[in-house]
N, C-alpha and C positions, 0 to 999 in steps of 0.2 A: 504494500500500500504506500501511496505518497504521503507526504511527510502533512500535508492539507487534511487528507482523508484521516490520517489517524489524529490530528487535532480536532477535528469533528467528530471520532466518534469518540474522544476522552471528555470533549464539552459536552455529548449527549449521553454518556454514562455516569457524568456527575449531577446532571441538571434532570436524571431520571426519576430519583425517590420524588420530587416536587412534582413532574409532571405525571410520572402514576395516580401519585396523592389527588393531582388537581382531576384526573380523567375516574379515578375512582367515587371522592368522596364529593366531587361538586360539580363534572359533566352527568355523570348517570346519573347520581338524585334529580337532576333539574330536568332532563331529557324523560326519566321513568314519570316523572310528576307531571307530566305534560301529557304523559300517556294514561294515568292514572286516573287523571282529570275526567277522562273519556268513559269510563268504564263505573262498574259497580264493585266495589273489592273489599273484602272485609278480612282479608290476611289468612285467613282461614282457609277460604275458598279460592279459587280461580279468579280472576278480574273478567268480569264478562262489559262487552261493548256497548253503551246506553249512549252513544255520542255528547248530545250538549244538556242532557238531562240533569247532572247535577250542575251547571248554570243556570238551569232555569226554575230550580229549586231554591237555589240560593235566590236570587234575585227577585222571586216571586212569594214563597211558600216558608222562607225562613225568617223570621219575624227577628230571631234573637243575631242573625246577621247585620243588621242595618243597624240594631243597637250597640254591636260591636262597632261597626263603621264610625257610628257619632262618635263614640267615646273615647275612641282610636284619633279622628279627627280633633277633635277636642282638646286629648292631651298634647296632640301633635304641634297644634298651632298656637297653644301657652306654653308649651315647656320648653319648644327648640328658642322664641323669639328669647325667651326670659333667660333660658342657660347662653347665650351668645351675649345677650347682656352683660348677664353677670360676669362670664368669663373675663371679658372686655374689661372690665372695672377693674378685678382681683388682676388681672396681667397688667394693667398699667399701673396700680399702685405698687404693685411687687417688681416691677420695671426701677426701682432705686437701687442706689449703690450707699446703701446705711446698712448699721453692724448688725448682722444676726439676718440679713435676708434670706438667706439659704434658709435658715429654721421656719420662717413664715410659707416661705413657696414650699418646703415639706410639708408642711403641716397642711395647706389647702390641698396638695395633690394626695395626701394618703387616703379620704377616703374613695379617689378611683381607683386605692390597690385593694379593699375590702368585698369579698367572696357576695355575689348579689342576693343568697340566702342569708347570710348574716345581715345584711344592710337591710332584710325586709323584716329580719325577725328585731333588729337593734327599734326600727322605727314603729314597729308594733307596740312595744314597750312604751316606748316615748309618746306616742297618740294613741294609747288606752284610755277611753274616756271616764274611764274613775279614779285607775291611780298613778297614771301617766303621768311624765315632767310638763309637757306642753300646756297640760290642763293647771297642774300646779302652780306651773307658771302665772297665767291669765287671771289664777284665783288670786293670787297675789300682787295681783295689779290691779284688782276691783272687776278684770273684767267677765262674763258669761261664758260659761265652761263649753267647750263643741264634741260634737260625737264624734270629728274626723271621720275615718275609715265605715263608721255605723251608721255615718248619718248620708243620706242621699245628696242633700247638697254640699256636703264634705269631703264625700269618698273622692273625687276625681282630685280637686285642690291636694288631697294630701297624697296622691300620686306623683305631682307634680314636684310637690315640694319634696319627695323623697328624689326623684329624680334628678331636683337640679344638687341637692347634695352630692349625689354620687357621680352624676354627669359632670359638672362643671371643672371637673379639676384636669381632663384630659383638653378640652379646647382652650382653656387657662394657659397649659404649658405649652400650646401648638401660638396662640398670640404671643407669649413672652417672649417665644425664638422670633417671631415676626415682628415685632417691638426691636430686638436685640438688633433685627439688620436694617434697619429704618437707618440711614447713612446720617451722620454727624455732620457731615459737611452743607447738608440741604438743612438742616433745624438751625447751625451758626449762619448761615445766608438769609435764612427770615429774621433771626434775632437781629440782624444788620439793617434789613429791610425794617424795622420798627414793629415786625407782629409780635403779640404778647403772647402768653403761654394759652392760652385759649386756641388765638388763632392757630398756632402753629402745628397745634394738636387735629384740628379738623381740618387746616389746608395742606399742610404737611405729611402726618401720623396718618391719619386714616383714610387719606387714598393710598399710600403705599402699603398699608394693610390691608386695601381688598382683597388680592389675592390669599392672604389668611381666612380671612372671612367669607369668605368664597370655599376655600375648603372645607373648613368648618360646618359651613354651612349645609356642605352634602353629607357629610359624615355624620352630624346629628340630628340629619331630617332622616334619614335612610334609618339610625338605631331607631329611632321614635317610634317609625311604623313599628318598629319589631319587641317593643318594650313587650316582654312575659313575665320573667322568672318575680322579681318585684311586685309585678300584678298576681302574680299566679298564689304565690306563697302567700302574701297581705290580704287576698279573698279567700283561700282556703281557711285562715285565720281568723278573719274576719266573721266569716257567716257559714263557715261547713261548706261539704264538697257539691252541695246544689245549687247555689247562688254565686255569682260574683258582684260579691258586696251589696247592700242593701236595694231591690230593684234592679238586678245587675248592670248598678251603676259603677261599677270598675271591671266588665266584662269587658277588655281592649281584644285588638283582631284575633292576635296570637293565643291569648287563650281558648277563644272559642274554636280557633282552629285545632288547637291543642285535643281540645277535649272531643270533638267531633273525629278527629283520628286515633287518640288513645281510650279515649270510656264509652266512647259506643261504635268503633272498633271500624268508622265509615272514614277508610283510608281514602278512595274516590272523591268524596263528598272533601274531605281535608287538602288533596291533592289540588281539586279544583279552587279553595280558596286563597292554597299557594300560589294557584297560576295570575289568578284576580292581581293578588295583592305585588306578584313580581311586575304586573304589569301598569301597577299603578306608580310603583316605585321608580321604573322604567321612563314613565309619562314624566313625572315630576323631577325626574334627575336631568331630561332632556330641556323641561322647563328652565329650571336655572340656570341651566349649562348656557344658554340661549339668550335670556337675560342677564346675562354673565357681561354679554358683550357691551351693555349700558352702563354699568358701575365697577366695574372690576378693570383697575389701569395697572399695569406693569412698570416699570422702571423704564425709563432708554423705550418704551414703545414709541412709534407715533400717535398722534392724537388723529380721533377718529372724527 
């Protein structure tokens, strides 16, 4: 063999455990679930061909799907604005060079290294509505005690709020590198120009962080849809293994899809809400990407 062929087949014998990996555990599930979608399959049995039948099940005949839809929606579009927020915040004041910062930026990032069952079992604790810290809290303030998790108009709010705990500290440290390379030489040339620390923050700082924000932005819209284990664990907890949450008002996609493939055994029927929701994810990833081109400036680009 030439000395080309066998540098090609030593890159494709080292780059094979990843492409197995990839062609095993995330082409075929996606490719099987697309076939799955089609059929009636109960794991047990054979998958037999109903073509668009559990689509039109879903979309017509399942009542507890459209309530996952809202609730799914709902946390999606408070929780990503509000974690980008915050993250924003907690990276520009940790963006100092004062003693002890390293302890600060630890201390916000640990609890995205905390297991998502402990984080649902730590806030259960905390939003018990009798003898919960949060509650204790409030009583000690004068104010009126809340059911959180128990109470219908609670349960979603304290979704959110566990969420952006545990969220916030992985796009925190994706803006602080994006803060880090914001060039010196462009904030001393405004300081020259007479902008003050205001202006130089919104003319300067955060158009060279759109593409932070930008990325961010796809990576905690895409977890959002996917939020379970959190949900899964805080309803079982909550209200026993028949409801999610009172009214199942914390019923988000994934668990209904969850339970539609694991407790009543309708691999089909789950299959097809995977296709739904890859393809809603798909929609929406295309979206941004797209409006990307209005708000997201790069360095050295031309102006458009």
């Amino acid at each position: 063999m030439s000395r080309k062929t066998r540098d090609n087949l030593h890159a494709y014998l080292f780059v094979s455990p990843w492409l197995i990996s990839l062609l095993v555990f995330t082409a075929y599930p996606m490719l099987a679930s697309f076939y799955f979608s089609m059929t009636r399959y109960t794991v047990v049995r054979p998958p037999v061909w109903i073509g668009l039948e559990n689509f039109q099940v879903m979309f017509t005949k399942d009542d507890l799907f459209w309530v996952a839809v809202w609730n799914t929606f709902y946390y999606t579009f408070i929780s990503v604005p509000l974690q980008m927020l915050v993250a924003l915040i907690l990276a520009t004041l940790l963006n100092q060079s004062t003693r002890g910062i390293g302890l600060y930026r630890t201390a916000f990032y640990l609890p995205a290294l905390v297991p998502a069952v402990v984080t649902a079992l730590l806030w259960m604790l905390i939003l018990d509505p009798r003898a919960g810290l949060a509650n204790a809290a409030l009583d000690a303030m004068g104010l009126p005690k809340l059911g959180w998790m128990h109470s219908v108009a609670w349960s979603k709010p304290s979704l959110i709020l566990i969420s952006l705990w545990v969220g916030v500290g992985q796009p925190m440290l994706i803006f602080l590198a994006g803060l880090k390379n914001v060039p010196k030489s462009l904030l001393e040339a405004a300081i020259i120009d007479g902008a003050n620390s205001r202006q130089r923050y919104w003319r300067v700082v955060i158009p060279l962080l759109t593409p932070t924000i930008f990325f961010n932005l796809l990576i905690t819209l895409i977890a959002s849809f996917q939020v379970f284990t959190t949900a899964f664990v805080a309803t079982a907890s909550a209200s026993g293994a028949t409801a999610a949450g009172p009214l199942n008002s914390m019923l988000v996609y994934m668990v209904h899809l969850y339970r539609q493939g694991f407790r009543y055994s309708s691999m089909g029927y789950a299959s097809a809400m995977a296709v739904v929701l890859f393809l809603v994810l798909v929609a929406l990833t295309l979206l941004v990407v797209r409006s990307s081109r209005e708000w997201v400036h790069y360095e050295g680009a031309p102006p458009r």
